[in-house]
Backbone as CSV, one residue per row, in Angstrom:
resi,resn,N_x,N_y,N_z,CA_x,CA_y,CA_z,C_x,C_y,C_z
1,UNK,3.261,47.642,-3.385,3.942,46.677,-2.540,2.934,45.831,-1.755
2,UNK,1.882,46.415,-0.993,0.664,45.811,-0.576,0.494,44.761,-1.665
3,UNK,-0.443,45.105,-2.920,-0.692,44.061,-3.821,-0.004,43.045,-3.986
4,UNK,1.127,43.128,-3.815,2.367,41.556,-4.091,2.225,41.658,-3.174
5,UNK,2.123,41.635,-1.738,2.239,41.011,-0.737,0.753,39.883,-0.555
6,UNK,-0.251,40.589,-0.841,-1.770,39.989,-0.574,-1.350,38.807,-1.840
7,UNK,-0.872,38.999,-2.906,-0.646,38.438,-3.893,-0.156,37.234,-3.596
8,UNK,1.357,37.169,-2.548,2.142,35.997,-2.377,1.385,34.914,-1.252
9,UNK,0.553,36.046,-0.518,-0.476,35.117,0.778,-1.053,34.926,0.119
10,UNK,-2.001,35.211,-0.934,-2.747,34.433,-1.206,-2.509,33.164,-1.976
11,UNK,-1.457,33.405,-3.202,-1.048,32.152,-3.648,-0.606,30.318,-2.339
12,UNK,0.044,31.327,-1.391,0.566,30.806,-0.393,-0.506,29.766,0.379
13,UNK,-1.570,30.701,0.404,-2.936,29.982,0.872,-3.502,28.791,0.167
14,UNK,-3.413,28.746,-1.323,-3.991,28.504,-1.840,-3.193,27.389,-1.926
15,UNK,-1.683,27.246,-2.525,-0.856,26.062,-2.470,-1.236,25.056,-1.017
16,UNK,-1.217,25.920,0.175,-1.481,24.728,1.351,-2.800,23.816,1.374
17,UNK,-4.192,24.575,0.818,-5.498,24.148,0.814,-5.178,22.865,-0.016
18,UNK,-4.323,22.845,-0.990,-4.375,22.279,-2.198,-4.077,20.825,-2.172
19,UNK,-2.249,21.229,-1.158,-1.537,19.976,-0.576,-2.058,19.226,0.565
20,UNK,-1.775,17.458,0.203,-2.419,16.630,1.331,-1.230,17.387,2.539
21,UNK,-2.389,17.467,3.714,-0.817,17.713,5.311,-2.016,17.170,6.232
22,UNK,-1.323,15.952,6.951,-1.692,15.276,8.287,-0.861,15.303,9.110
23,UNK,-0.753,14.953,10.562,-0.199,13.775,10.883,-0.335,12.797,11.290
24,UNK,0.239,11.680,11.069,0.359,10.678,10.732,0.301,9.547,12.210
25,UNK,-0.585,9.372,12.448,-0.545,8.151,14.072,0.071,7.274,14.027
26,UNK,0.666,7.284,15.666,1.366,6.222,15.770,0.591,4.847,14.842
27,UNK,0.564,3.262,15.003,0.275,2.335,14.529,-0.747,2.273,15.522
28,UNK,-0.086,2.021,16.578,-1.157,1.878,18.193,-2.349,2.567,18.052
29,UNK,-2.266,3.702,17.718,-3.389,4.678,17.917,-4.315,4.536,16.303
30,UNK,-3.401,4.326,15.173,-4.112,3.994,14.015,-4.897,2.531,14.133
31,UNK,-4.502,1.876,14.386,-5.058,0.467,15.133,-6.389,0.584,15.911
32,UNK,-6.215,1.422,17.228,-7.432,1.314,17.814,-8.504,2.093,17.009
33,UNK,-8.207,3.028,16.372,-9.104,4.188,16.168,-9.913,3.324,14.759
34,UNK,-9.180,2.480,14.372,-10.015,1.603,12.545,-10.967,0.606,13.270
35,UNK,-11.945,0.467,12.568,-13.196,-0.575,12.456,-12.292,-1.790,11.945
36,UNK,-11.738,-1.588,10.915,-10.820,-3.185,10.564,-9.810,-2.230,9.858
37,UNK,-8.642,-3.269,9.875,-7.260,-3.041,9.563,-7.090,-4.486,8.883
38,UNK,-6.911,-4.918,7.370,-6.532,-5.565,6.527,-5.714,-5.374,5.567
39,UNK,-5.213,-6.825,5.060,-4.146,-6.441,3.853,-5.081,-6.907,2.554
40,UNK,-5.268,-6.515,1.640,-6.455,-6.847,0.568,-5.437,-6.333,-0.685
41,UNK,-6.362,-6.630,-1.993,-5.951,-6.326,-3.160,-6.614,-5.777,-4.052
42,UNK,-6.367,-4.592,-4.465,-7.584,-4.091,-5.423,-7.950,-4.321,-6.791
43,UNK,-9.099,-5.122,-6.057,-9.859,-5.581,-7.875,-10.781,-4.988,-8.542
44,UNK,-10.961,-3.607,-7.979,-12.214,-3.187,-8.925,-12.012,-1.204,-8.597
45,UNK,-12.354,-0.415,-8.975,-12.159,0.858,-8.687,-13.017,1.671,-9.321
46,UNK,-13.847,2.834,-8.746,-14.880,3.369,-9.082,-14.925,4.725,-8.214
47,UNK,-15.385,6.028,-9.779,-14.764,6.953,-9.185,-16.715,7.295,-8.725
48,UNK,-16.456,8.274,-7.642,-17.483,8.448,-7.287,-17.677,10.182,-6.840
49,UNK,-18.046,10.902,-7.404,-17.586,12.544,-7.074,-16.382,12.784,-6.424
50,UNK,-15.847,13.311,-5.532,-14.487,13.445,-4.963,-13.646,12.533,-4.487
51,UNK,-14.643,10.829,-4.154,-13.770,9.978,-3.534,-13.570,8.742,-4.732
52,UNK,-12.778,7.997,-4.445,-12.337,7.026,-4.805,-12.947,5.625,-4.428
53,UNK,-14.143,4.888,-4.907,-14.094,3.526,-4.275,-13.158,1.650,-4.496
54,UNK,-12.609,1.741,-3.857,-12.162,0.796,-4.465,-12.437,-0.651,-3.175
55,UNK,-12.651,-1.859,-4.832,-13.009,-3.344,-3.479,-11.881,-3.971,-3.398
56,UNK,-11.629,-4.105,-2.110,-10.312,-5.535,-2.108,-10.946,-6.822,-1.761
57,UNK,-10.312,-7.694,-2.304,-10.182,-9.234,-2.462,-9.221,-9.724,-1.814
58,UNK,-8.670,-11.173,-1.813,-7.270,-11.739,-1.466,-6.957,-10.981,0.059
59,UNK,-7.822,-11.292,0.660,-7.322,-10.342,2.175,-7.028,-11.230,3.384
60,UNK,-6.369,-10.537,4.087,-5.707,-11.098,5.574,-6.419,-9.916,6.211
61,UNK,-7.612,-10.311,7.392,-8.431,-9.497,7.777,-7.313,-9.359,9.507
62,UNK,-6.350,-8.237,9.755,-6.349,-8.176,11.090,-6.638,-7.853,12.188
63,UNK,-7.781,-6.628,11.640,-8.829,-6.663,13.219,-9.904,-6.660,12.180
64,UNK,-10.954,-6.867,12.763,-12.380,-6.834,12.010,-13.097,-8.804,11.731
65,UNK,-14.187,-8.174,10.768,-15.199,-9.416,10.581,-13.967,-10.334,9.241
66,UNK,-13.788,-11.426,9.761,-12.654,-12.446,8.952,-13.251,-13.229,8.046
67,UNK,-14.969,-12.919,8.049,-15.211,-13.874,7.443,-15.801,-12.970,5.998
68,UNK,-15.144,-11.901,5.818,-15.897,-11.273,4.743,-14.704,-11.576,3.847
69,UNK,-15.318,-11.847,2.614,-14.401,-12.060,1.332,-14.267,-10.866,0.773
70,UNK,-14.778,-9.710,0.922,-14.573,-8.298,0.243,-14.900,-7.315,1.164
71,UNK,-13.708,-6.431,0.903,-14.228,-5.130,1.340,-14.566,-4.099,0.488
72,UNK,-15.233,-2.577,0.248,-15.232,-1.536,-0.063,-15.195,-1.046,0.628
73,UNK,-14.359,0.315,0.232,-13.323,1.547,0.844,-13.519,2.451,-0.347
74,UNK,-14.001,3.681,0.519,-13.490,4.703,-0.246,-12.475,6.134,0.631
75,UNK,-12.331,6.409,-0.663,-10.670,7.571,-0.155,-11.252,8.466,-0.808
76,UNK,-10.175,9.686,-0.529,-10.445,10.947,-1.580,-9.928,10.508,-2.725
77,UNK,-10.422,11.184,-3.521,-10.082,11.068,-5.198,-8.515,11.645,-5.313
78,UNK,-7.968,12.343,-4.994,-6.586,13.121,-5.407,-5.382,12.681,-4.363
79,UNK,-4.428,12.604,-4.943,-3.031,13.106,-3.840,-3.107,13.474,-2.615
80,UNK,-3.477,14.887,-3.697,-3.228,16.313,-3.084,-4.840,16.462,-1.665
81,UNK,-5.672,15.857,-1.877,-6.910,15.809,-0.902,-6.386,14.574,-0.054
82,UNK,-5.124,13.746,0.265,-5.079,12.892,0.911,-5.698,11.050,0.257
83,UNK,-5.709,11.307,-0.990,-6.086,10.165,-1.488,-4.885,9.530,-1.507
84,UNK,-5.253,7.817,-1.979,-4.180,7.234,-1.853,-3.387,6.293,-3.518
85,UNK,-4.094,7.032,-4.404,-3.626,6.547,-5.960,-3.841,5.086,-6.047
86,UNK,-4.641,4.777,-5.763,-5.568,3.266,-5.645,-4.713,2.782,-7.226
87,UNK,-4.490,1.338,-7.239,-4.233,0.808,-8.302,-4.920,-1.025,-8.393
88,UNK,-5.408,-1.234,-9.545,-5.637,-2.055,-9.699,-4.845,-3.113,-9.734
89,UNK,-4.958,-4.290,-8.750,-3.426,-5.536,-8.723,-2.893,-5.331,-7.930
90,UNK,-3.078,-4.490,-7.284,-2.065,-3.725,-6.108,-2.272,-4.325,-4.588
91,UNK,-1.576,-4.628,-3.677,-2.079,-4.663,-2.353,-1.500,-3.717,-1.717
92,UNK,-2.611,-3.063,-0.529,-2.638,-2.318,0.091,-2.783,-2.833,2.035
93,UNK,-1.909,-2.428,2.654,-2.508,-2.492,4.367,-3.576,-1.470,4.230
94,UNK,-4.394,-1.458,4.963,-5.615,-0.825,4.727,-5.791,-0.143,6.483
95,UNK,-6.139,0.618,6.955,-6.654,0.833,7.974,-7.987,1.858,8.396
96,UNK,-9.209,1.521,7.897,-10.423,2.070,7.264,-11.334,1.908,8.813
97,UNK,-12.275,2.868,8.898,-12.994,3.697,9.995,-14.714,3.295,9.308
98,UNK,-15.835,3.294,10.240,-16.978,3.456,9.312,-17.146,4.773,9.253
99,UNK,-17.849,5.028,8.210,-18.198,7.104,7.929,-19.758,6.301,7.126
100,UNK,-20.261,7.695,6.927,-21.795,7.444,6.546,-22.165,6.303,5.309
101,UNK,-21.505,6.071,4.558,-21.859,5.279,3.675,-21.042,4.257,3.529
102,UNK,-20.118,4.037,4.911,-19.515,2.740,4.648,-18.256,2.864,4.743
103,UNK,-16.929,2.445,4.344,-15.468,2.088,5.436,-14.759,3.171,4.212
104,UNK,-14.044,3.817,5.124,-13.133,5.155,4.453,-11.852,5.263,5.191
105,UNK,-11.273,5.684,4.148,-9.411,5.408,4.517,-9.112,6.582,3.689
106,UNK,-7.971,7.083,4.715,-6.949,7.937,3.504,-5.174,7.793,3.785
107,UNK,-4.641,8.797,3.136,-3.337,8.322,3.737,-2.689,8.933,4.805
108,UNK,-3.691,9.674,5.484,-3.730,10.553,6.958,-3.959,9.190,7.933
109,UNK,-4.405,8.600,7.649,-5.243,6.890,8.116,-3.713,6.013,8.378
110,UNK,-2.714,6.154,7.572,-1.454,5.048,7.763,-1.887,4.145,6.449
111,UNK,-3.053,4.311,5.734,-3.243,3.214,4.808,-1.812,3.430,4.037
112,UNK,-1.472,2.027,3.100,-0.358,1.863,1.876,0.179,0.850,1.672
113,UNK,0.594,1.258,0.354,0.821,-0.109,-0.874,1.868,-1.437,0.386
114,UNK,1.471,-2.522,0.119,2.465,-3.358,0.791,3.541,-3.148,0.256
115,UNK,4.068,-2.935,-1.318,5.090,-3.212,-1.806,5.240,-1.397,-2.471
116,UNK,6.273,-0.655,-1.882,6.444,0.223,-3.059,7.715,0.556,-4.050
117,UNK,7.014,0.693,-5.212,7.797,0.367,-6.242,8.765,1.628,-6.363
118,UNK,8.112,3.171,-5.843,8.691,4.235,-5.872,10.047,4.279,-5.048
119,UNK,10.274,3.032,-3.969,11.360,3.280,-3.075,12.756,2.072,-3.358
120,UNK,12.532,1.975,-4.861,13.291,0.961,-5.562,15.369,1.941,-5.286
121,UNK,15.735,1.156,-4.614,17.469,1.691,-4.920,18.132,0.265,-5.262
122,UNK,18.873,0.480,-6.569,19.837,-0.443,-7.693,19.001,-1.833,-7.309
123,UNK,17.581,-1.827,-7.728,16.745,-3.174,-8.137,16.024,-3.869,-6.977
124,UNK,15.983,-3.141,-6.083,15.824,-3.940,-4.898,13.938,-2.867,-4.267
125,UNK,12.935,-3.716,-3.815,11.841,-2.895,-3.875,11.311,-3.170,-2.449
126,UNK,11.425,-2.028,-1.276,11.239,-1.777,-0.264,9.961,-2.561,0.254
127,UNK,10.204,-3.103,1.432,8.734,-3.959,1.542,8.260,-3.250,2.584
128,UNK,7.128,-1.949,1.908,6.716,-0.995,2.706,5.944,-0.963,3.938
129,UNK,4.507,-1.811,3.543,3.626,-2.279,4.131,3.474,-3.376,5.035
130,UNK,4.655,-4.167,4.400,5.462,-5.784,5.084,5.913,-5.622,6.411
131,UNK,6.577,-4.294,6.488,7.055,-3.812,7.963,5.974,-3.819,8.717
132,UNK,5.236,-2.748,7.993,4.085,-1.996,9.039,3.405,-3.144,9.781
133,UNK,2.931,-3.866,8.752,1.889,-5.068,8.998,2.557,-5.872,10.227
134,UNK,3.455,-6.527,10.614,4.317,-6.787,11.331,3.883,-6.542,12.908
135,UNK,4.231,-4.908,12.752,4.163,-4.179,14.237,2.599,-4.241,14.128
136,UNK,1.078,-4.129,13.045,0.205,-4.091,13.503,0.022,-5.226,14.319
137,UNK,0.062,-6.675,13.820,0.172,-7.811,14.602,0.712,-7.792,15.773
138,UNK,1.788,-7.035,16.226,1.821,-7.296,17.013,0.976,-6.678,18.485
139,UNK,0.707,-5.068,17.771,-0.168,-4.291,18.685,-1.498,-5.184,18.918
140,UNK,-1.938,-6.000,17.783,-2.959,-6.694,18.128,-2.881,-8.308,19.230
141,UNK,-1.873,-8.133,19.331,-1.360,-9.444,19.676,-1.668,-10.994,18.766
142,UNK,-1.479,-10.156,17.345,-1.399,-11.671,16.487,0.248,-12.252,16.188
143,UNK,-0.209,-13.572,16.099,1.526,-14.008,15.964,2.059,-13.249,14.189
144,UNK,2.556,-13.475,14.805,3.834,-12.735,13.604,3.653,-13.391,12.002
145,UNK,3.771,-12.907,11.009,3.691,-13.235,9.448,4.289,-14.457,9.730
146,UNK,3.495,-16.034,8.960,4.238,-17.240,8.413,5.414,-16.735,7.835
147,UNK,6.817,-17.815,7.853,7.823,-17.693,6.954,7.506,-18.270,5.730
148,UNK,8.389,-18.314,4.914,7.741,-18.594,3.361,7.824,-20.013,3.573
149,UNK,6.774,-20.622,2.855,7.108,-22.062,2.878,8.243,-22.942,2.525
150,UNK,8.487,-23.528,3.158,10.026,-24.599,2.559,9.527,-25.068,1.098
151,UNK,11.362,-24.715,0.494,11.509,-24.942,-0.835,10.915,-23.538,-1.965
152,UNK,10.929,-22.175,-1.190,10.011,-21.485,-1.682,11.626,-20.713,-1.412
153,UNK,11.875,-19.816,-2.390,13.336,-18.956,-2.569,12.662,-17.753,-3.095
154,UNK,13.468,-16.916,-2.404,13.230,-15.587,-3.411,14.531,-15.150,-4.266
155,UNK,14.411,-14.859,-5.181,15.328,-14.974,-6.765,15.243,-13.433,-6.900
156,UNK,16.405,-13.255,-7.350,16.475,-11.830,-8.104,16.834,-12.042,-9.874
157,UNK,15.935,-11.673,-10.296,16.069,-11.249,-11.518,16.563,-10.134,-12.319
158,UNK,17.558,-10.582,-12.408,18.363,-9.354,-13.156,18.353,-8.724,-14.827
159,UNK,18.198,-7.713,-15.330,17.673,-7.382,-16.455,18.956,-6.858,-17.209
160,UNK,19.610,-7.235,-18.252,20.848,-6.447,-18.794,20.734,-5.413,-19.671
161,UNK,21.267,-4.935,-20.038,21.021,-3.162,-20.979,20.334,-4.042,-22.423
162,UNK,21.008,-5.108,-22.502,20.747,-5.582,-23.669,19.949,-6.503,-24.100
163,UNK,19.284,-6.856,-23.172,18.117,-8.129,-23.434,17.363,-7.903,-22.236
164,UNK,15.997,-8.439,-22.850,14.946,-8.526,-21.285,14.995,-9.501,-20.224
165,UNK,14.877,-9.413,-18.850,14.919,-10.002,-17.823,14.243,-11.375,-18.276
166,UNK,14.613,-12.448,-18.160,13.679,-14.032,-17.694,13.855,-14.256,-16.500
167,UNK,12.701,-14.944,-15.962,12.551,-15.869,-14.573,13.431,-16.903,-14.444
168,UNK,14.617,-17.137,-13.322,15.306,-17.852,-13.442,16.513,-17.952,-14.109
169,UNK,16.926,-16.947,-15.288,17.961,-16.595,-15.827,19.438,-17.066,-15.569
170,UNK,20.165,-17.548,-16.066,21.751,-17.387,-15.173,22.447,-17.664,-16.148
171,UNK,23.699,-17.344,-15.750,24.657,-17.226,-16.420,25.572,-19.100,-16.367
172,UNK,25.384,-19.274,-15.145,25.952,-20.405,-14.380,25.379,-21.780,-14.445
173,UNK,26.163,-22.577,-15.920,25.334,-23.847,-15.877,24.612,-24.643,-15.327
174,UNK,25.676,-24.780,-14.094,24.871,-25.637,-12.301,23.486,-24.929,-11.878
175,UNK,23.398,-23.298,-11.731,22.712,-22.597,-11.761,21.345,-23.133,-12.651
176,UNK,21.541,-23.159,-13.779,20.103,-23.901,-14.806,19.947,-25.180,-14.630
177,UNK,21.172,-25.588,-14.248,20.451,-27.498,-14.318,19.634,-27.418,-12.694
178,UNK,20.360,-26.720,-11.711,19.462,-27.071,-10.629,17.615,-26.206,-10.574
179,UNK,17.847,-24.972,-11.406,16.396,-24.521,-11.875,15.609,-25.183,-12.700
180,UNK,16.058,-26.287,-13.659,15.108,-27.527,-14.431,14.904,-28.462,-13.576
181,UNK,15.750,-28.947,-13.005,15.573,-29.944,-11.805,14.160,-29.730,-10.503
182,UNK,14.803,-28.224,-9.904,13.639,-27.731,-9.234,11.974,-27.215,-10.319
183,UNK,11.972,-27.532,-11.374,10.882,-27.100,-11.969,10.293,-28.658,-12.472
């Protein structure tokens, strides 16, 4: 009975070492505590023993040096070590610290995808990072995200069981003549 018991602690042990567990800071406190907090895009990714490096491009720098066209960041390599499944094309809010060899983030950090695709309910894709970014501005006291530019719509594209989704699609004649018109 001893043996299964040492048996289930130890498995027990071993599952927690394994799994990422933080918690998670307020914004305020994730804010002050980062060297820079940006929204970037990852164009390049490189594994490096346990961590992950990846460079962003295309960035909105909101605290930090504005005039850098790139950053590198590295994370842990795994999930499960608190990494953050870096993807190429992807944008990320970023909220990265200096550590010895340069700016490190994990998802103990608040870093994540602007857009996630995992929190999709009947077609519609949660604008994850869109929020966050928001309240960082405002802890920083930057004005608030531009609205989209005039004449700029957001469209849903709908996909049927039976044919693939097109841009602009409709069913509704008026519907296409005013999408050739606007094109």
């Amino acid at each position: 009975m001893k043996t299964l018991q040492f048996v289930l602690l130890f498995c027990a042990s071993v599952a927690q070492a394994a799994a990422c567990s933080c918690d998670f800071p307020p914004v305020e406190k994730a804010v002050s505590r980062s060297t820079v907090v940006f929204i970037g895009t990852v164009v390049k990714l490189e594994a490096s023993g346990n961590e992950i490096i990846g460079a962003f491009r295309d960035l909105e720098v909101l605290k930090g040096d504005a005039s850098l066209t790139e950053f590198t960041v590295s994370s842990p390599r795994g999930i499960s070590s608190c990494g953050l499944g870096l993807e190429i094309d992807r944008r990320y809010l970023v909220y990265a610290s200096v550590r010895e060899a340069g700016l490190w983030t994990s998802r103990c950090e608040r870093t994540k995808p602007m857009w996630n695709p995992s929190m999709k309910e009947e077609g519609e894709v949660e604008p994850y990072g869109e929020l966050e970014s928001d309240m960082v501005r405002t802890v920083l006291g930057l004005p608030p995200r531009p609205p989209a530019p005039k004449g700029v719509q957001m469209i849903t594209i709908e996909k049927r069981e039976d044919e693939e989704a097109q841009p602009g699609a409709t069913d509704n004649p008026d519907d296409a003549q005013r999408l050739r018109e606007d094109h």
